[in-house]
N, C-alpha and C positions, 0 to 999 in steps of 0.2 A: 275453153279454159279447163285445166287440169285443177279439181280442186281439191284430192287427193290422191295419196297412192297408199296401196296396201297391200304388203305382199313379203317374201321372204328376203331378209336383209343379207344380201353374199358378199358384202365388203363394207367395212367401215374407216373413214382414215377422217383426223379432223376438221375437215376442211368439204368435203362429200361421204355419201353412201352413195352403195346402188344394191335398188330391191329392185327383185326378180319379180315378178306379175305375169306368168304365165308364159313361161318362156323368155320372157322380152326383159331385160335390163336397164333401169331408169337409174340412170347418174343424177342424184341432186346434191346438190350445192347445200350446206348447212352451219348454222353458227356453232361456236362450240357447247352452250347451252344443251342445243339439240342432240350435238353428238355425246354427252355426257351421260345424258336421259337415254339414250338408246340400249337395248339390249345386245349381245354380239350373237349376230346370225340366229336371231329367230323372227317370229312373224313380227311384222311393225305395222305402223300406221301411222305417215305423215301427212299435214296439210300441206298442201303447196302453193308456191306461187311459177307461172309461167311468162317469166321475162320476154322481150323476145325483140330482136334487133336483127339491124340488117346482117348481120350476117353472122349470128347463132340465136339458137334457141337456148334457155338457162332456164333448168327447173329449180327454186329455189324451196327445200321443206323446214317444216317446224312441228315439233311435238306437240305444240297448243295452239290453238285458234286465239288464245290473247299474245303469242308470239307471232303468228301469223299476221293480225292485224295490227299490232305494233309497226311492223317490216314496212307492210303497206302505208300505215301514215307516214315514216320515215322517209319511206321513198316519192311520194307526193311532193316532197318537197326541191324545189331546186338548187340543184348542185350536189345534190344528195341521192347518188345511184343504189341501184340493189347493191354493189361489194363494201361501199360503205355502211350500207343498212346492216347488212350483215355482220360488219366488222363493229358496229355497234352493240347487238346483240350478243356478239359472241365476246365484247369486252363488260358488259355490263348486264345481268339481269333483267326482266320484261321491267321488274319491281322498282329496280334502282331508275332505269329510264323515265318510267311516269315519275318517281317522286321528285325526279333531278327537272324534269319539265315545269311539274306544277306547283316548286319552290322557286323557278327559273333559277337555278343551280348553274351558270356555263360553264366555273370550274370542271365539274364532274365528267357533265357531256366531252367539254373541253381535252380531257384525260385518255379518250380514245384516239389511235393512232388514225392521223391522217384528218382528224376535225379540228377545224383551227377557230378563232375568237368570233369569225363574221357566219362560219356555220353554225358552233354552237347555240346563237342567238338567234340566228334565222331559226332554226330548231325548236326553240322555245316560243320564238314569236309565232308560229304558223299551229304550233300542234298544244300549248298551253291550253285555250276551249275547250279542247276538246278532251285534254286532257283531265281537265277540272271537272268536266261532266260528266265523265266517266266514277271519277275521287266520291262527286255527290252523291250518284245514284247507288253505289256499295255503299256510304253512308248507311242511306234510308234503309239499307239493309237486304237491298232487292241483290241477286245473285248478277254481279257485273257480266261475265263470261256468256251467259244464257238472256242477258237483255242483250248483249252487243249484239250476239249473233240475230238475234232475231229481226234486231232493228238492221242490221248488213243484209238478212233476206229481202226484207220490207224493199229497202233502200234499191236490193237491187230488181225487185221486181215492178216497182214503180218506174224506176227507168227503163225496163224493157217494155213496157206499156207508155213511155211517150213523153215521162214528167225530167226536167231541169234536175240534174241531179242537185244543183245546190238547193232547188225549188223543193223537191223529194228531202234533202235532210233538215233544211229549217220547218217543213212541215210535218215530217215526224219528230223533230225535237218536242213541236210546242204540240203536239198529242202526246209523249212523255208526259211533257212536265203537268199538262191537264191533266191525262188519267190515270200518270202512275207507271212504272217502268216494268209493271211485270204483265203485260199485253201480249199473245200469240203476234205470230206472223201475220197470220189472216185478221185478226181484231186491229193491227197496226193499216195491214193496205185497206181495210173497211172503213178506218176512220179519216184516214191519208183521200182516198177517192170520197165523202161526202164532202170534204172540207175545200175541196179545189174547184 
């Protein structure tokens, strides 16, 4: 998995860039969020995500890792591709999306082109939790951006060691909720491996 790219941006059009990385030219696909935020033709640094179907590869980036992972729960869902994902994002803000989830809003979702009444619901019925979990722990005050990510390392190093990924996120959720959302990486799979 490609989980960034960094390197000198030689074209930008709303819809892709492509940065240059030593020679070599990476076309990614981007919302227009991302392309708004971007600089014209200097150094960048996007997260990415690597689509990848029978027959292309789609590098999909984002200027933030909370738009990154947004993409990602989007597309989790079925009937719901990366172009819709995208086309999500690039009609609505990371900000508008969670608030439109965890008021179950379907109008709103509703309002992007190409999602219709049985996705926007599907939408809010599958990613609400998790969006609410997220609502709490900025609550408490804890930095959302810097627990997601942490618990996303957790999450995904527990599963390369052997654990159920759903088994891996209800067992880091309820070590959240016990010790507190501002836990390293290593203090989450420490607590994650005594507790299994």
């Amino acid at each position: 998995m490609i989980a960034y790219i960094d390197g000198k941006l030689t074209h930008k059009d709303p819809t892709y860039v492509i940065i240059d990385v030593g020679g070599v030219g990476y076309q990614i696909k981007v919302s227009l969020n991302t392309y708004s935020s971007l600089p014209a033709s200097e150094r960048c640094k996007l997260h990415t995500h690597l689509h990848i179907k029978e027959d292309a590869h789609t590098l999909f980036g984002f200027t933030t890792a909370a738009e990154k992972e947004l993409f990602l729960l989007l597309i989790s869902i079925s009937g719901v591709g990366p172009n819709t994902g995208l086309m999500i994002l690039s009609s609505l803000s990371v900000e508008e999306v969670q608030q439109a989830i965890a008021r179950e809003d379907v109008r709103t979702i509703q309002q992007v082109k190409g999602i219709g009444a049985k996705t926007a619901q599907r939408i809010i019925l599958e990613l609400k939790d998790k969006v609410r979990k997220e609502a709490m722990i900025s609550d408490a005050g804890v930095p959302v951006a810097a627990h997601n990510m942490n618990r996303s390392e957790a999450l995904s190093a527990l599963v390369t060691l052997g654990f159920a990924k759903n088994v891996a996120e209800k067992t880091l959720d309820a070590i959240v909720k016990r010790e507190g959302g501002n836990l390293s990486v290593e203090e989450l799979i420490k607590f994650a491996l005594k507790s299994s």
